[in-house]
Structures are given as C-alpha cells and as structure tokens.
PDB file of N, H, CA, C and O in Angstrom:
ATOM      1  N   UNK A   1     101.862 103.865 121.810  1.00  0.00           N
ATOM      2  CA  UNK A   1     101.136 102.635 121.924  1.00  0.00           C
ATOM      3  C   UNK A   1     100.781 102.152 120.522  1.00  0.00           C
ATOM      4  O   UNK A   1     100.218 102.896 119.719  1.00  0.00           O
ATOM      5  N   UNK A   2     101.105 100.946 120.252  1.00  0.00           N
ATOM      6  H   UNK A   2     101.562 100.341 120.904  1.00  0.00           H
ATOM      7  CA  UNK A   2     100.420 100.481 119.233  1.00  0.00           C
ATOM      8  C   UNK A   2      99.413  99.375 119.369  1.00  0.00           C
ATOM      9  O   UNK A   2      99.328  98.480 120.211  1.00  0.00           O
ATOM     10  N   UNK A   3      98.739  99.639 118.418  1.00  0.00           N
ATOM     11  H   UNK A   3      98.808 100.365 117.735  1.00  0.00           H
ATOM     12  CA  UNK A   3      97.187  99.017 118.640  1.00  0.00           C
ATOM     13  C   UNK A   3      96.478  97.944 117.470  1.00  0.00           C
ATOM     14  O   UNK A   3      96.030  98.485 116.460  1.00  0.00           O
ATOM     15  N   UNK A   4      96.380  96.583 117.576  1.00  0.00           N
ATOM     16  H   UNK A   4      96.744  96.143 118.397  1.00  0.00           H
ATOM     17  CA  UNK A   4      96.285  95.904 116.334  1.00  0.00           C
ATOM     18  C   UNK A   4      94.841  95.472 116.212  1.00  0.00           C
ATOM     19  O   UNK A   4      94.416  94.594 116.962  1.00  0.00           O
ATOM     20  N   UNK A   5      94.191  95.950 115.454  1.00  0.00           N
ATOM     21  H   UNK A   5      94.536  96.664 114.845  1.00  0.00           H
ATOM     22  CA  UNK A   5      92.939  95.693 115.345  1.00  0.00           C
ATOM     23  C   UNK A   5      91.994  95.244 114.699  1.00  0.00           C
ATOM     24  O   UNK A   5      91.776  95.958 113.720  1.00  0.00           O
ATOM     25  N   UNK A   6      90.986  93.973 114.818  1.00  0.00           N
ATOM     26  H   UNK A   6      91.163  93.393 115.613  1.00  0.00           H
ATOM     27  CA  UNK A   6      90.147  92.978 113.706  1.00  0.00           C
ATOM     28  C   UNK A   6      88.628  93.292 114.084  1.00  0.00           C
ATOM     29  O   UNK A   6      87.920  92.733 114.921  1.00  0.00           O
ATOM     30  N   UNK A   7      88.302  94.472 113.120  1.00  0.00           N
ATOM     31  H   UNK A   7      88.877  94.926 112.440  1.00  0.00           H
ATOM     32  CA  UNK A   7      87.087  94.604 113.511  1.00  0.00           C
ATOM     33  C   UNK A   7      85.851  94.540 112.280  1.00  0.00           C
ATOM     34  O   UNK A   7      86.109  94.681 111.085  1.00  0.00           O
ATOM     35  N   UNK A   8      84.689  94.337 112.741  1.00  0.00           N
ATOM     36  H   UNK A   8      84.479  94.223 113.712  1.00  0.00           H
ATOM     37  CA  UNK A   8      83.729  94.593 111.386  1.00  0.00           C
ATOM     38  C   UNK A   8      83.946  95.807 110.434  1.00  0.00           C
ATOM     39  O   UNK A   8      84.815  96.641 110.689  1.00  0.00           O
ATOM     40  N   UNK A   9      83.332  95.878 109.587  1.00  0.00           N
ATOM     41  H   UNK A   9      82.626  95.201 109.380  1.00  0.00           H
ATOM     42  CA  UNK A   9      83.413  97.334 108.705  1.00  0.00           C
ATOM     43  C   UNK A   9      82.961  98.172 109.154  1.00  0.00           C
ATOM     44  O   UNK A   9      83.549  99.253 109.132  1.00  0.00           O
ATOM     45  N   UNK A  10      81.411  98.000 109.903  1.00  0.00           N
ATOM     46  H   UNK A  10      80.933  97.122 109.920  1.00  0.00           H
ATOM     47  CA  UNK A  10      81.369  99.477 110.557  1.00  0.00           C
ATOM     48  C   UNK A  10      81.895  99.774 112.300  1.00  0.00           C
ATOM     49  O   UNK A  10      81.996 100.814 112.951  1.00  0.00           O
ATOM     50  N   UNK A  11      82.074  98.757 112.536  1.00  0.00           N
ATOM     51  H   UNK A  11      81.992  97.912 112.008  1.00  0.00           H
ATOM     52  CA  UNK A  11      83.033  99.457 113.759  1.00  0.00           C
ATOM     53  C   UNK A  11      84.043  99.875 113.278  1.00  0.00           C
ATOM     54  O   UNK A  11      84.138 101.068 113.563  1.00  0.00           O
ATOM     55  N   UNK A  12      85.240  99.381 112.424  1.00  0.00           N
ATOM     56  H   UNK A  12      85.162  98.411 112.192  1.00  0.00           H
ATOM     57  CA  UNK A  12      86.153 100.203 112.101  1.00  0.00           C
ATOM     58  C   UNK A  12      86.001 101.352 111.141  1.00  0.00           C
ATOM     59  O   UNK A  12      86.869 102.209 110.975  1.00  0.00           O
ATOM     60  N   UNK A  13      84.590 101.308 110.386  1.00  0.00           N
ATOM     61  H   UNK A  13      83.884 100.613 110.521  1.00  0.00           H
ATOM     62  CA  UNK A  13      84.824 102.966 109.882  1.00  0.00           C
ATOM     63  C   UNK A  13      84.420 104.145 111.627  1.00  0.00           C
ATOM     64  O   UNK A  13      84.835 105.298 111.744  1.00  0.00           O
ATOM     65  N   UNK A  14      83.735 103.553 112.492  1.00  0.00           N
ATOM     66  H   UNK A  14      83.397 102.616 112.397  1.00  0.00           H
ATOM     67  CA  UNK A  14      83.483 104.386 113.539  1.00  0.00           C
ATOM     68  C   UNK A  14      84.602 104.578 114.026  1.00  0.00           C
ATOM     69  O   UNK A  14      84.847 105.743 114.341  1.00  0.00           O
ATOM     70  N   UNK A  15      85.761 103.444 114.284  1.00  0.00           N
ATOM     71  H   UNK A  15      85.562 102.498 114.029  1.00  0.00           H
ATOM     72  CA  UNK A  15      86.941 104.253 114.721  1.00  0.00           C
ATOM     73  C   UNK A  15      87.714 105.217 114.116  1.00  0.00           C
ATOM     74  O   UNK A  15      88.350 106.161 114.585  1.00  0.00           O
ATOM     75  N   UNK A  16      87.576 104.876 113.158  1.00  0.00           N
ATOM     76  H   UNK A  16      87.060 104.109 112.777  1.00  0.00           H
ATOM     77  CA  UNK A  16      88.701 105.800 112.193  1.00  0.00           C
ATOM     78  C   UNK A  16      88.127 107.234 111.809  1.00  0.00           C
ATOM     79  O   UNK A  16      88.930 108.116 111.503  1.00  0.00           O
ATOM     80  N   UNK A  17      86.739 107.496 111.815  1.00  0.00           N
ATOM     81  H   UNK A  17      86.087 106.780 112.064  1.00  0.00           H
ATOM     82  CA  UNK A  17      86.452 108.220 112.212  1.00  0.00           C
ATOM     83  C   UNK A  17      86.507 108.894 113.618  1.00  0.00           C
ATOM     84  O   UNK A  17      86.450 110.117 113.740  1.00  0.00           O
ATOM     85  N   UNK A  18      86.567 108.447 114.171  1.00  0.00           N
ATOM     86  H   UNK A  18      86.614 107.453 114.072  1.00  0.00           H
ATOM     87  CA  UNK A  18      86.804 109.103 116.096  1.00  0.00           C
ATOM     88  C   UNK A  18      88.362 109.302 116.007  1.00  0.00           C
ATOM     89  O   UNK A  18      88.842 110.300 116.544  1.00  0.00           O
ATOM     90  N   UNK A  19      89.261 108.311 115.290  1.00  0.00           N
ATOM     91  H   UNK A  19      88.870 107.500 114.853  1.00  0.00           H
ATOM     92  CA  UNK A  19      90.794 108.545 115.105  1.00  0.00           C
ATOM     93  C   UNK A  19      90.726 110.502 114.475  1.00  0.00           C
ATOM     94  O   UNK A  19      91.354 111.478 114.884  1.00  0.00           O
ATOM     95  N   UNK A  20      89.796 110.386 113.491  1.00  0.00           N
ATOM     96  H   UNK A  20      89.286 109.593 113.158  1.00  0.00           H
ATOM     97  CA  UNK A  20      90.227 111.091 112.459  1.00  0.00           C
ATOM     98  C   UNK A  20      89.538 112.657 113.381  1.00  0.00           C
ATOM     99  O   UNK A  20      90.067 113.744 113.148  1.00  0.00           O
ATOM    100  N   UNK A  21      88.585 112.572 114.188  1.00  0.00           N
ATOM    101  H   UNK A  21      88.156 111.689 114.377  1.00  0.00           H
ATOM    102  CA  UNK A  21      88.354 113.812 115.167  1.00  0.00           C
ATOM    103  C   UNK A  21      89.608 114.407 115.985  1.00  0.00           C
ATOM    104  O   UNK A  21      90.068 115.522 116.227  1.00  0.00           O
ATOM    105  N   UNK A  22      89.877 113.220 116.246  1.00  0.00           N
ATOM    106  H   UNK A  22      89.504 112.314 116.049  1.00  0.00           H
ATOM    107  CA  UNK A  22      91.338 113.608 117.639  1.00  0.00           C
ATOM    108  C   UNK A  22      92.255 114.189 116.370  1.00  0.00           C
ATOM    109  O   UNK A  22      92.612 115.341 116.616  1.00  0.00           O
ATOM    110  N   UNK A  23      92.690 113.747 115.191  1.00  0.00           N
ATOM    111  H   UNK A  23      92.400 112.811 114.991  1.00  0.00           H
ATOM    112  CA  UNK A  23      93.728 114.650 114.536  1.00  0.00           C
ATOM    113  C   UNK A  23      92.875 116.181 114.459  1.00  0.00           C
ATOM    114  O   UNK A  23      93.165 117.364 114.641  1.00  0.00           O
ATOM    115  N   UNK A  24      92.214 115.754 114.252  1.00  0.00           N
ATOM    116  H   UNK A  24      91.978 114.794 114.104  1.00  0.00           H
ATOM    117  CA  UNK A  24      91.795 118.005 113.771  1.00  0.00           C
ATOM    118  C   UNK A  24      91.732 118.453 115.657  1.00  0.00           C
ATOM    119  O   UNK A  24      91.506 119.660 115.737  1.00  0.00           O
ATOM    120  N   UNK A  25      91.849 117.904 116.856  1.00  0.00           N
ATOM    121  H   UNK A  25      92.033 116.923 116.790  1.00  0.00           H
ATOM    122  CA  UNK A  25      91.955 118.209 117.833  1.00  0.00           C
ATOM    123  C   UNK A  25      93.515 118.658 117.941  1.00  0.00           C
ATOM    124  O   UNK A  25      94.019 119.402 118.783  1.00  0.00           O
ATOM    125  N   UNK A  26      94.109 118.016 116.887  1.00  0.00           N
ATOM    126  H   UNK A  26      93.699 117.412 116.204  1.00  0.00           H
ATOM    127  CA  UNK A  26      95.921 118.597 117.545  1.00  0.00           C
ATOM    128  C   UNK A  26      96.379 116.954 117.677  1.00  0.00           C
ATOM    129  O   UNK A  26      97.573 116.834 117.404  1.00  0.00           O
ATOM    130  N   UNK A  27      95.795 115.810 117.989  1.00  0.00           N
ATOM    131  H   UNK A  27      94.825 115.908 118.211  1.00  0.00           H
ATOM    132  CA  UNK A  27      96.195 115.006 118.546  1.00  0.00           C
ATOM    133  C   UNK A  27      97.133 114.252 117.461  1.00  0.00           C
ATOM    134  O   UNK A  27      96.946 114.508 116.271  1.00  0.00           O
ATOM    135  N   UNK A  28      98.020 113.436 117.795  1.00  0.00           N
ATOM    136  H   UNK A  28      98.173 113.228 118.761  1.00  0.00           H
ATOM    137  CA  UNK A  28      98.972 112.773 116.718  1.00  0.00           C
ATOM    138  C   UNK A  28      98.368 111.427 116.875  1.00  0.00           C
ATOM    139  O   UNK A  28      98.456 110.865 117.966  1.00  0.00           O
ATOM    140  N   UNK A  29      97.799 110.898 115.938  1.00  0.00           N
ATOM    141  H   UNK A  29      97.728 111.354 115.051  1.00  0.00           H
ATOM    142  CA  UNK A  29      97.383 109.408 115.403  1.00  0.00           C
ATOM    143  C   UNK A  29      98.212 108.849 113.913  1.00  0.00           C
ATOM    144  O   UNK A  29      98.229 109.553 112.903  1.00  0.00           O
ATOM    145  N   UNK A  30      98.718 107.804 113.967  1.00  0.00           N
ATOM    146  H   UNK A  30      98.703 107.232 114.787  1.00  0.00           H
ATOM    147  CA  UNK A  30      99.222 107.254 112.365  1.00  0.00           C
ATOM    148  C   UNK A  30      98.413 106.061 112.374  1.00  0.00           C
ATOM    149  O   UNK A  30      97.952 105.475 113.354  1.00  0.00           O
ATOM    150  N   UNK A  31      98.302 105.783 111.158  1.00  0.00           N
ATOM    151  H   UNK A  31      98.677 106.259 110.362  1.00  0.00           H
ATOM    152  CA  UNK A  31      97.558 104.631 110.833  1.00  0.00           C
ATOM    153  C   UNK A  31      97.778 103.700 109.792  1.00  0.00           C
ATOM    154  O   UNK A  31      97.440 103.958 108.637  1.00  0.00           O
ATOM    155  N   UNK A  32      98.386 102.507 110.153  1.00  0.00           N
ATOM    156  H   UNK A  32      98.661 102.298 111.092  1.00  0.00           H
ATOM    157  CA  UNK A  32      99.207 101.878 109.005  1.00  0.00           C
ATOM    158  C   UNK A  32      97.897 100.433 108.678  1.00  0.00           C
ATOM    159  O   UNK A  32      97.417  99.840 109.644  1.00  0.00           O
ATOM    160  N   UNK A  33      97.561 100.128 107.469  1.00  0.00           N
ATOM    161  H   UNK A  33      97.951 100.611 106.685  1.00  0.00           H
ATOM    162  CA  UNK A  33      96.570  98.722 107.470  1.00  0.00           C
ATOM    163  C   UNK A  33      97.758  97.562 107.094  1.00  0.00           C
ATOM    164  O   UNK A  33      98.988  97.530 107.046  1.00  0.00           O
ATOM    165  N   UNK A  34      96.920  96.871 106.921  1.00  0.00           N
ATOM    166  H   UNK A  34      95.921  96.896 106.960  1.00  0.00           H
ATOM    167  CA  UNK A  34      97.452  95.358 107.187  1.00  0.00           C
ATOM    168  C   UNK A  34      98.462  95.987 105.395  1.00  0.00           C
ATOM    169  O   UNK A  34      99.593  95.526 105.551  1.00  0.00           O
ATOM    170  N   UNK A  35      98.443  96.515 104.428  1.00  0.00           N
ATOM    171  H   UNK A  35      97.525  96.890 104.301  1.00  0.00           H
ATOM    172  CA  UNK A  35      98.779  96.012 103.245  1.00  0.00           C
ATOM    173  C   UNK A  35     100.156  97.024 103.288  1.00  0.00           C
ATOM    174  O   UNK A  35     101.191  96.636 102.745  1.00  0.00           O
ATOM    175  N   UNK A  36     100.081  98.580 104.092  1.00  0.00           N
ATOM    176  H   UNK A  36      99.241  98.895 104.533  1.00  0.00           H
ATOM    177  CA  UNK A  36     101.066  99.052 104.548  1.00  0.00           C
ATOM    178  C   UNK A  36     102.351  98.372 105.138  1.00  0.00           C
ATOM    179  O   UNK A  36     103.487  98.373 104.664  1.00  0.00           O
ATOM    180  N   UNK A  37     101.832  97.715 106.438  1.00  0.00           N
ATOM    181  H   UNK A  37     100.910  97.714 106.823  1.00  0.00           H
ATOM    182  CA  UNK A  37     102.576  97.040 107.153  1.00  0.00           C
ATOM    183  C   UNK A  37     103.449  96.019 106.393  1.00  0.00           C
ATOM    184  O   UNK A  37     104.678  96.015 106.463  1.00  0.00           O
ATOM    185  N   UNK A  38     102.646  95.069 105.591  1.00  0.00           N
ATOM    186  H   UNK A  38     101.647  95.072 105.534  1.00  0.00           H
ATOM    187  CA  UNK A  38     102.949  94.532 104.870  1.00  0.00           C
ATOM    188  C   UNK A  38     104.102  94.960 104.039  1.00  0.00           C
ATOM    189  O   UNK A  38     105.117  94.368 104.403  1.00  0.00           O
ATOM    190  N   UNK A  39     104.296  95.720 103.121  1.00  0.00           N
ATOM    191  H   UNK A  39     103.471  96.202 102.825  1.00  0.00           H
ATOM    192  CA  UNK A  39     104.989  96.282 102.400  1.00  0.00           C
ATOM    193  C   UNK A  39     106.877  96.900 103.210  1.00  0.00           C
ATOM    194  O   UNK A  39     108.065  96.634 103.031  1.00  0.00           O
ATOM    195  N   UNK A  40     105.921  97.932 104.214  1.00  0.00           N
ATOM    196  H   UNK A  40     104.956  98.148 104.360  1.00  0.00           H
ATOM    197  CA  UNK A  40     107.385  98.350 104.966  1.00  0.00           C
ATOM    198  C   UNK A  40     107.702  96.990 105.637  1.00  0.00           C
ATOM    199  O   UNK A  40     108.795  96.629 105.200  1.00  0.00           O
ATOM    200  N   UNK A  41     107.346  96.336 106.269  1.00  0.00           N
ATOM    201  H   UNK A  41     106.459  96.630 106.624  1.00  0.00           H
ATOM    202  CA  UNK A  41     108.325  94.893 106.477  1.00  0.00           C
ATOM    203  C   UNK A  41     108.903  93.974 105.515  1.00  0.00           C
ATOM    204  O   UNK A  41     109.886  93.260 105.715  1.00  0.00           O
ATOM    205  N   UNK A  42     108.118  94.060 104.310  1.00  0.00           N
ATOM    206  H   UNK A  42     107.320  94.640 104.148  1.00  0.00           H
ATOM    207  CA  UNK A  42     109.011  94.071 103.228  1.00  0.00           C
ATOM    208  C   UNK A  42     110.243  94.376 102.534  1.00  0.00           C
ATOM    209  O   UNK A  42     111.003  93.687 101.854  1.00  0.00           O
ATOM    210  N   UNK A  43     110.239  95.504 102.859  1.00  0.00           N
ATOM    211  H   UNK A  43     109.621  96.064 103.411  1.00  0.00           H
ATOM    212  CA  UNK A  43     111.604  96.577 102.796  1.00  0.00           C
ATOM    213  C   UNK A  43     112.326  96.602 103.326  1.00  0.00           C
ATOM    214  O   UNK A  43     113.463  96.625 102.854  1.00  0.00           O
ATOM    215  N   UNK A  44     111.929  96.618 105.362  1.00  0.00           N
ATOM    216  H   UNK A  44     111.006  96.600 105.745  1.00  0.00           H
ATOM    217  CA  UNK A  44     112.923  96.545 105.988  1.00  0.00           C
ATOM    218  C   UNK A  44     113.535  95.160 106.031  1.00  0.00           C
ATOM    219  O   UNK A  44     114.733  95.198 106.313  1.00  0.00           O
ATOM    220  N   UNK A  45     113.113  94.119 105.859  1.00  0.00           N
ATOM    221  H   UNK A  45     112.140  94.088 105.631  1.00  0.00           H
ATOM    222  CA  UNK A  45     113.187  92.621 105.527  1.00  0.00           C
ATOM    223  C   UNK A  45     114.804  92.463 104.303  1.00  0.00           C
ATOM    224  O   UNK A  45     115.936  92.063 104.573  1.00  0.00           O
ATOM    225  N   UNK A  46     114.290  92.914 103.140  1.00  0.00           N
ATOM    226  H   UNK A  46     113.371  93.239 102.921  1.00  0.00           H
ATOM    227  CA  UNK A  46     114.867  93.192 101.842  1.00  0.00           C
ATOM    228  C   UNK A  46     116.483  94.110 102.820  1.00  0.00           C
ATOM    229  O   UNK A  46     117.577  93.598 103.060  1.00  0.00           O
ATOM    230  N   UNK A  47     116.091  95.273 103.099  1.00  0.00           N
ATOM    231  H   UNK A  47     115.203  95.689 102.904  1.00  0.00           H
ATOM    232  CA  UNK A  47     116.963  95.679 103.962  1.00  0.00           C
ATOM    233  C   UNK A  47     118.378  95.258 104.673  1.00  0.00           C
ATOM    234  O   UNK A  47     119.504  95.556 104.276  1.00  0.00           O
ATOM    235  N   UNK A  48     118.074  94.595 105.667  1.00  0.00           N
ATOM    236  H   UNK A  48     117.158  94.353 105.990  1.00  0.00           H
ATOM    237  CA  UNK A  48     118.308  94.069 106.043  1.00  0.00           C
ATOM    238  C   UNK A  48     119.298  92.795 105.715  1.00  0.00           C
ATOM    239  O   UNK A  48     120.424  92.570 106.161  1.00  0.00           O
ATOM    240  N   UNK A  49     118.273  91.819 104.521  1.00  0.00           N
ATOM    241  H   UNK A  49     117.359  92.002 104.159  1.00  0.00           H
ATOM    242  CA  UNK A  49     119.197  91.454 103.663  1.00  0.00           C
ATOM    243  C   UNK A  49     120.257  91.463 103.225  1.00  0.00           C
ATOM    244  O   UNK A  49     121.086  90.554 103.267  1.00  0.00           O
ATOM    245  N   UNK A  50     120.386  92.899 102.568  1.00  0.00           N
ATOM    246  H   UNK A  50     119.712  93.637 102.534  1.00  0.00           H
ATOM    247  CA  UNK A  50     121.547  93.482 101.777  1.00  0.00           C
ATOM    248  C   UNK A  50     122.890  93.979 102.873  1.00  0.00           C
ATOM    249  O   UNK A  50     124.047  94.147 102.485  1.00  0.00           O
ATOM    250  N   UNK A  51     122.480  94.133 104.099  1.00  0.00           N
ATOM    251  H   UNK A  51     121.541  93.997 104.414  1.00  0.00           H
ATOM    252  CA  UNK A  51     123.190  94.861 104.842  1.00  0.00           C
ATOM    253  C   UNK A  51     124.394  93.078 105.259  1.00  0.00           C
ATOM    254  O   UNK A  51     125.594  92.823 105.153  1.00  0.00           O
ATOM    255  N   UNK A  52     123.420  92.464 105.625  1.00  0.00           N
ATOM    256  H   UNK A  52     122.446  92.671 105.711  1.00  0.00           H
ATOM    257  CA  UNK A  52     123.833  91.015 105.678  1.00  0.00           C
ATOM    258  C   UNK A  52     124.681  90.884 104.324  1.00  0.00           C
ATOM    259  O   UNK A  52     125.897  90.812 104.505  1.00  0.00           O
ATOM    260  N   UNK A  53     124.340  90.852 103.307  1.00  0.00           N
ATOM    261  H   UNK A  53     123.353  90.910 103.160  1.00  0.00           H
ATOM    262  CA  UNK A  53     125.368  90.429 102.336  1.00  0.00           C
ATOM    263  C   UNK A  53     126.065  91.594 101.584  1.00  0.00           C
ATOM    264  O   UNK A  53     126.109  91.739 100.362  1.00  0.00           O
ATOM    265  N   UNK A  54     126.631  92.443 102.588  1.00  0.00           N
ATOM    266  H   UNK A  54     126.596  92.325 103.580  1.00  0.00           H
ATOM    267  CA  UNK A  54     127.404  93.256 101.777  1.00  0.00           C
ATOM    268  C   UNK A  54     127.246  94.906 101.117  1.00  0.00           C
ATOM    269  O   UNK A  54     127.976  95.888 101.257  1.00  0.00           O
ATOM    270  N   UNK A  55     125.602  94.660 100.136  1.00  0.00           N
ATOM    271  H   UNK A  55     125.009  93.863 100.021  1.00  0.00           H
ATOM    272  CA  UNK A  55     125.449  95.019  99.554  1.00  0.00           C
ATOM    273  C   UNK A  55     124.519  96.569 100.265  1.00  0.00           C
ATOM    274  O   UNK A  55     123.299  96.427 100.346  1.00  0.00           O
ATOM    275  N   UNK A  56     125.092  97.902 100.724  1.00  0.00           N
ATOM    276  H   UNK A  56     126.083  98.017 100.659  1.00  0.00           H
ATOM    277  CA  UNK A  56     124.645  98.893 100.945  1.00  0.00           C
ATOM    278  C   UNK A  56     125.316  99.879 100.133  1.00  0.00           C
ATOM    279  O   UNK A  56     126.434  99.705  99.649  1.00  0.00           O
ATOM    280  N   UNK A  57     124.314 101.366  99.929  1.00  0.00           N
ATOM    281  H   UNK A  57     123.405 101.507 100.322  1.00  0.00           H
ATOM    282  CA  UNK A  57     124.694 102.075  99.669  1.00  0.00           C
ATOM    283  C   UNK A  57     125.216 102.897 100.176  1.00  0.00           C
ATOM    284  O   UNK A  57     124.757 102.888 101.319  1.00  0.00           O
ATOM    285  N   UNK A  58     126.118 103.877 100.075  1.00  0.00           N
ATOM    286  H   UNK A  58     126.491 103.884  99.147  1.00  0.00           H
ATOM    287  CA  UNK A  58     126.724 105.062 101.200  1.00  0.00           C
ATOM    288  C   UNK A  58     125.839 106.663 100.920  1.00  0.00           C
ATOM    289  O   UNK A  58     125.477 106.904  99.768  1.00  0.00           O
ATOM    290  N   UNK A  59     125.608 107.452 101.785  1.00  0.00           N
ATOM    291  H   UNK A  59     125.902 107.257 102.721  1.00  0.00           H
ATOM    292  CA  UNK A  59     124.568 108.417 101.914  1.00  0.00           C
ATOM    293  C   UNK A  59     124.871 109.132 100.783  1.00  0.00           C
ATOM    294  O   UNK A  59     123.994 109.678 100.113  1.00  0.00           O
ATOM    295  N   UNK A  60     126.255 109.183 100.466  1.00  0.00           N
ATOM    296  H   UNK A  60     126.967 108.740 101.010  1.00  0.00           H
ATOM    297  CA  UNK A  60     127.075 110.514  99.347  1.00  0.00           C
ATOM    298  C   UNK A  60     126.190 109.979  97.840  1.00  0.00           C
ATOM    299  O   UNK A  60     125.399 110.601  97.132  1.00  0.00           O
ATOM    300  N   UNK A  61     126.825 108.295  97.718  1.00  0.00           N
ATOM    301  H   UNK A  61     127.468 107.789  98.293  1.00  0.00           H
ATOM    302  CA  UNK A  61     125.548 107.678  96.262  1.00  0.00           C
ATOM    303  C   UNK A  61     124.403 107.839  96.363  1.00  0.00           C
ATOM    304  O   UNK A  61     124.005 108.015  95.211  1.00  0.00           O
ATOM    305  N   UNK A  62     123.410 107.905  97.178  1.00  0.00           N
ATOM    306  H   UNK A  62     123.733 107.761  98.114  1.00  0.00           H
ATOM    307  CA  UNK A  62     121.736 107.850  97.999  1.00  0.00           C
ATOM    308  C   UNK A  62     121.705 109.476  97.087  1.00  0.00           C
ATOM    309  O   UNK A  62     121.267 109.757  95.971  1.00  0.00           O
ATOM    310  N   UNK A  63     122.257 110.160  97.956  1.00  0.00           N
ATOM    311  H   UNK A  63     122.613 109.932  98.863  1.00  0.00           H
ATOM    312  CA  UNK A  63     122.125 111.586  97.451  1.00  0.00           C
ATOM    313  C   UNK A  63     122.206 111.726  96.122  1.00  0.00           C
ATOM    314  O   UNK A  63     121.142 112.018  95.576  1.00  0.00           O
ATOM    315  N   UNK A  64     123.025 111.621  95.525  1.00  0.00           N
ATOM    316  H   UNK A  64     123.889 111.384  95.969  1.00  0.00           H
ATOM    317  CA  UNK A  64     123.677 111.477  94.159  1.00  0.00           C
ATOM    318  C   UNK A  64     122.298 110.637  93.128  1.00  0.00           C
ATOM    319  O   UNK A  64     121.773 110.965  92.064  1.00  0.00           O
ATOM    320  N   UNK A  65     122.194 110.060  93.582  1.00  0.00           N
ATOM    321  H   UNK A  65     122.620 109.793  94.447  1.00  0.00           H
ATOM    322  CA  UNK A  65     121.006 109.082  92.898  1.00  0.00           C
ATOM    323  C   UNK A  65     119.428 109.786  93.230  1.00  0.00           C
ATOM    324  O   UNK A  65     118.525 109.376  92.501  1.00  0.00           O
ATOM    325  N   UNK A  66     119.122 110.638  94.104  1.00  0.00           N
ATOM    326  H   UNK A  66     119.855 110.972  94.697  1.00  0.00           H
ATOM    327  CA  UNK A  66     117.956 110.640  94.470  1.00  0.00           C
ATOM    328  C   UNK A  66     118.167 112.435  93.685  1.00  0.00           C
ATOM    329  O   UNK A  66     117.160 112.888  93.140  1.00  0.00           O
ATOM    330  N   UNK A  67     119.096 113.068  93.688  1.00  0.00           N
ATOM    331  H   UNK A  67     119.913 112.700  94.131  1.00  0.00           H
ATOM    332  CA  UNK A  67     119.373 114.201  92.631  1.00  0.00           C
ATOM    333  C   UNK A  67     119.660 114.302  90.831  1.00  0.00           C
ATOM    334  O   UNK A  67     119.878 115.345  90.215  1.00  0.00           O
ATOM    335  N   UNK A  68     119.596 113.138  90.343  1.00  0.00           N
ATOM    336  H   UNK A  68     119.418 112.291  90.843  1.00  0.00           H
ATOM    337  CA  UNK A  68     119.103 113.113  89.064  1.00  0.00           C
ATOM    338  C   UNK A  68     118.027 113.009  88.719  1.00  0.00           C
ATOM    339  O   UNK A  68     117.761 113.005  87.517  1.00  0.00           O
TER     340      UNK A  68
END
C-alpha cells in the first residue's frame, strides 16, 4: 500500500514515530518524502529518456564502470 500524506509537523513526527515502532517490531515500512520522490522520478524520467533515444548502457559496461 502506498500512502501519500499532508500533515502538520507534529502529527507527522507522531507518525513516523509509530512507523518507526512497527520496524523494531519486524514490520517492513519504507519511507520516501516529497524531495526523495522527487529525485527518483527524476531519474527514472532521465531514464527513460535515453532508452527512447538510443542512448543505454549494456550490464558488461555498467559493471566495468562501477569496478574502477
């Protein structure tokens, strides 16, 4: 489920605190803010782009590049 949320400051520090109980319970919560989101849609955006014009890399260069 995802969950989009506009709240005051201290209701949302109370959630994120109650978020942040359920993780030390075991529970799986992620939590992306507006400037996160922002960014990876950025990327995948940019992405996307490149795939459109051509321009990708192949996993063998990725590797190669991310090992120097």
């Amino acid at each position: 489920m995802t969950i989009h949320l506009n709240a005051s400051e201290s209701v949302s520090q109370k959630i994120l605190s109650f978020l942040e109980s359920l993780t030390k319970q075991g529970e799986s919560v992620e939590i992306i803010d507006d400037s996160l989101y922002k960014y990876e849609k950025a990327g995948i955006l940019k992405g996307l782009q490149q795939i459109d014009n051509g321009e990708f890399t192949s996993s063998d260069e990725l590797v190669e590049e991310l090992n120097r």
